[in-house]
C-alpha positions, 0 to 999 in steps of 0.5 A: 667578899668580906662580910663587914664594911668599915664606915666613919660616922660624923658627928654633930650638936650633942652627939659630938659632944657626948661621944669627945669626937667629930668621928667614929669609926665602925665595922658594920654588917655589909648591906647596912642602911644608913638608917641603922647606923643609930642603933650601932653607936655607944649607949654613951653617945646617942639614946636607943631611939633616934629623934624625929627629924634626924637626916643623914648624908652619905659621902656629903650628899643628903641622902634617906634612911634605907640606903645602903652603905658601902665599905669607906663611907662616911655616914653625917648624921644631922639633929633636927634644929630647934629655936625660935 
């Protein structure tokens, strides 16, 4: 079994635009939660902690933190919006 997985992380707000991109494409650690693809993005496109409120999807389905991913996954992370 191959010991990484490759997964497509979607960007949206502020992080599409730090990163100049919709995607971004990674190899990960097999058996990686959703939760983790924050620490594995470039210092350039998200701070080292993520924010409070941040959500994720998985293949466009909402889905929590400790889910694992699989090999071919896409990973949407959504910033918590704010206004008013």
């Amino acid at each position: 079994m191959p010991r990484q997985i490759a997964i497509t992380v979607r960007l949206f707000a502020s992080l599409r635009e730090a990163a100049g991109a919709e995607t971004i494409a990674m190899r990960l650690p097999r058996g990686t939660p959703a939760g983790a693809v924050w620490g594995h993005l470039p210092a350039e496109v998200a701070p080292p902690m993520p924010p409070d409120g941040l959500r994720y999807a998985v293949n466009q389905e909402w889905t929590v933190p400790s889910a694992t991913l699989r090999d071919g996954d896409e990973v949407a992370l959504i910033l918590p919006v704010s206004g008013g």
